[in-house]
Backbone bond lengths (Angstrom), bond angles and torsions (degrees), N, CA, C in turn:
res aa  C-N    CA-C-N  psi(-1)  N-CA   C-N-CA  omega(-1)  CA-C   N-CA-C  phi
1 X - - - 1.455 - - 1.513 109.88 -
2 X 1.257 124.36 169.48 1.227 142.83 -162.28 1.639 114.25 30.09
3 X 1.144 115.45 43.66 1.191 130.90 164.61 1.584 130.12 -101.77
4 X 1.533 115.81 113.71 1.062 135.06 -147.64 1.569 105.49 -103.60
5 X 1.284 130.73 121.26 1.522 122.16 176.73 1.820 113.15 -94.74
6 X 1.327 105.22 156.44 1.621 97.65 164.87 1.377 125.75 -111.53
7 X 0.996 114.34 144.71 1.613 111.65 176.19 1.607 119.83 10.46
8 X 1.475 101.32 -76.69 1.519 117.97 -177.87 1.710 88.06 -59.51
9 X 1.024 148.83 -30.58 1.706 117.35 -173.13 1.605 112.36 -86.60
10 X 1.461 95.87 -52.99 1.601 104.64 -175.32 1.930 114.05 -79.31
11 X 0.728 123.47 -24.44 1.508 131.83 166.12 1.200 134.19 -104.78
12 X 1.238 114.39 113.97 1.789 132.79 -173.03 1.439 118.80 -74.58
13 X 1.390 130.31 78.23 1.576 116.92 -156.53 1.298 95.09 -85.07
14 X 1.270 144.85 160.97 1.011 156.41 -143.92 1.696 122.76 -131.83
15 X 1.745 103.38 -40.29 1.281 112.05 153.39 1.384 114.91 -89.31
16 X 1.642 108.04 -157.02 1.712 112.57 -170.29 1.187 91.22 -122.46
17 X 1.869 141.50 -1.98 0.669 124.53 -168.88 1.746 132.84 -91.79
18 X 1.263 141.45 125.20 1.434 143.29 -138.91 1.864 89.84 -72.39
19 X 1.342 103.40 146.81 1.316 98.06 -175.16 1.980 104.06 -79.99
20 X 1.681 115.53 175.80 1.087 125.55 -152.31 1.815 95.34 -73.50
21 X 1.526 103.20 128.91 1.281 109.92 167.12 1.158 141.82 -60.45
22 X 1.690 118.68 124.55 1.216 111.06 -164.58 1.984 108.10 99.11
23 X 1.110 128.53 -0.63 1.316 125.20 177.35 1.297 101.92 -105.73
24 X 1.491 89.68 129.89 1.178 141.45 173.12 2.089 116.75 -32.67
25 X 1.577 120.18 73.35 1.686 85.72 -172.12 1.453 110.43 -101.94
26 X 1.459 98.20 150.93 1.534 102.74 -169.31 1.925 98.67 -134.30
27 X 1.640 74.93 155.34 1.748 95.90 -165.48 1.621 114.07 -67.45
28 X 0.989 119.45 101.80 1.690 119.12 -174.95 1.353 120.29 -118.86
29 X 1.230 155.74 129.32 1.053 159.48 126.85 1.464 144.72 -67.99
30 X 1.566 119.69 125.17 1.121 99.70 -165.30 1.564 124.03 -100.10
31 X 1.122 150.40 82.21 1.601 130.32 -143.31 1.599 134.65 -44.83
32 X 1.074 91.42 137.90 1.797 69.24 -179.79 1.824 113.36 -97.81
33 X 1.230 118.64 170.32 1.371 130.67 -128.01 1.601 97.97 -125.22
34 X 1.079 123.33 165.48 1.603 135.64 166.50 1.236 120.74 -65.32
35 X 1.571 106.20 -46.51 1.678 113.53 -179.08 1.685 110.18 -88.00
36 X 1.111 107.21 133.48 1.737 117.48 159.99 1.632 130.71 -13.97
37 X 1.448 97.66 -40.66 1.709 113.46 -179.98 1.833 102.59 -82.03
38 X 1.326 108.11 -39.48 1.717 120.75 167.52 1.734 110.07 -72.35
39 X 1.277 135.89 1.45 1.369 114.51 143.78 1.246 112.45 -112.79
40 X 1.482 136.57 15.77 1.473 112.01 -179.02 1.685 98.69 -80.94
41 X 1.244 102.83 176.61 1.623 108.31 171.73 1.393 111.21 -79.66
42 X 1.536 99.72 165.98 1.651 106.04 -157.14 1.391 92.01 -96.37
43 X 1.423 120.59 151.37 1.768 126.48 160.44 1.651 105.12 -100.08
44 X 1.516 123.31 131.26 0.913 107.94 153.32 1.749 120.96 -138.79
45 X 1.048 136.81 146.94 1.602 129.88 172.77 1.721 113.30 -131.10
46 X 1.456 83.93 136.90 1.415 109.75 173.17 1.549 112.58 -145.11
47 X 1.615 98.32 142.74 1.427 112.96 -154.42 1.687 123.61 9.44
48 X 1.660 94.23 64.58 1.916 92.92 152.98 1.920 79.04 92.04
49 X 0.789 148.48 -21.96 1.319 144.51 -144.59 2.097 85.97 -115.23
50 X 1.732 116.01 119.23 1.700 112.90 148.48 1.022 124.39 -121.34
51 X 1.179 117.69 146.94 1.756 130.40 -153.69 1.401 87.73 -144.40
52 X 1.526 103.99 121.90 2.088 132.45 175.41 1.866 85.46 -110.81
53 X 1.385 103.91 103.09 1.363 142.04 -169.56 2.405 103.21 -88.19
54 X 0.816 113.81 75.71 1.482 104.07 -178.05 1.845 110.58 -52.46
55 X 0.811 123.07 126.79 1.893 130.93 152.70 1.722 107.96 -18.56
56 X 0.710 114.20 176.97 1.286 153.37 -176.48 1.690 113.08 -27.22
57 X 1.866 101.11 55.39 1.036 130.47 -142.09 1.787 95.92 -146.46
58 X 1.336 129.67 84.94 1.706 126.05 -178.09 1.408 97.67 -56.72
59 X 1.494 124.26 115.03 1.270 123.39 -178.34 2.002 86.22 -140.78
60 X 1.822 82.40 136.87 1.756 92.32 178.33 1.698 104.69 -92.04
61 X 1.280 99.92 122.24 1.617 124.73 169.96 1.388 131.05 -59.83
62 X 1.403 127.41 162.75 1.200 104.04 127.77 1.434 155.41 -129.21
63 X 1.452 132.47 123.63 1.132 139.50 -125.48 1.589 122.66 -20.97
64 X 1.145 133.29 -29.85 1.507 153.19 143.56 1.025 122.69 -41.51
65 X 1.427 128.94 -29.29 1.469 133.51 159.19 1.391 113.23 -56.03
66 X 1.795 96.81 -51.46 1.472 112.86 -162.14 1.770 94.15 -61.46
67 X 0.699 84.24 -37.20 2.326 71.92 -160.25 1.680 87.34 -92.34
68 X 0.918 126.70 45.77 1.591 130.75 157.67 1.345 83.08 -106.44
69 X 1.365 119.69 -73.54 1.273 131.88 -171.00 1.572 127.08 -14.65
70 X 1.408 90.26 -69.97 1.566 138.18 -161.66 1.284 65.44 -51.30
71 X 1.447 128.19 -87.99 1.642 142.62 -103.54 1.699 89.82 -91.22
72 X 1.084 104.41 -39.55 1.735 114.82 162.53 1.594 118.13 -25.50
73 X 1.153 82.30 -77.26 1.866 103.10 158.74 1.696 133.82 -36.20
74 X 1.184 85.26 -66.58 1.433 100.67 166.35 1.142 132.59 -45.47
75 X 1.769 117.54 -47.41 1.254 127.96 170.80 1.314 114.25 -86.29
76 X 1.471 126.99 -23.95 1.518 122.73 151.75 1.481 116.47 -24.52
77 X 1.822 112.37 -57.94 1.343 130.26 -147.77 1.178 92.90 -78.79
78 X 1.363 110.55 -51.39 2.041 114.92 171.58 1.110 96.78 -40.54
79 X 1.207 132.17 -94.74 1.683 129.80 -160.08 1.209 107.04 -49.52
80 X 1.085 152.64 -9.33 1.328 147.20 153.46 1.701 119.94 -69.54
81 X 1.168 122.46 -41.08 1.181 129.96 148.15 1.265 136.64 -69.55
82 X 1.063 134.47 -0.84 1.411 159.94 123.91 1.592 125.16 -32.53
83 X 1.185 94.84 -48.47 1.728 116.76 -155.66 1.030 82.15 -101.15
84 X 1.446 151.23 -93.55 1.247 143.44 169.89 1.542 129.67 -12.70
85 X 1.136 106.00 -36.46 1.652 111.12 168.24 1.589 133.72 -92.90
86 X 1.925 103.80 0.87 1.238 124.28 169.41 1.333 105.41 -108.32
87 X 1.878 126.76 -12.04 1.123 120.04 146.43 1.628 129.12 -66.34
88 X 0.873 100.85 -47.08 2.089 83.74 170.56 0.855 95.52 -85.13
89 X 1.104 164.06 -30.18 1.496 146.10 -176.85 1.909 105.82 -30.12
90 X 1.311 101.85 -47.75 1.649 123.55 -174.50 1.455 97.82 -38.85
């Protein structure tokens, strides 16, 4: 416990190229989940850049990841509220 990974441990970059200078990385975690699809590791890409994201693992980002993330989330929660509100609708 309280073990923190960095970039190079918890994230798989895919190119060789150094990420954009001057960005911001911040410490994020993602939780991991009950179902099977909620512990694999996360994929994510932004501009040309992929990052294999491990679960429930504080790994520092960089800031562009994070609001992939975030927004990930977010629209999860939308479609969840969505779906739920076209269920009673019935």
């Amino acid at each position: 416990m309280g073990r923190t990974a960095k970039v190079e441990d918890a994230v798989v970059k895919q190119d060789a190229e150094p990420q954009k200078k001057g960005e911001k990385l911040i410490r994020f975690k993602i939780p991991l989940g009950s179902a099977d699809k909620d512990r694999a590791d996360v994929f994510v890409a932004v501009n040309g850049k992929s990052y294999l994201i491990k679960r429930g693992v504080p790994t520092e980002l960089p800031e562009s990841v994070v609001e992939v993330l975030e927004n990930a989330e977010a629209q999860r929660e939308y479609a969840i509220e969505i779906e739920e509100s076209a269920r009673y609708k019935e």
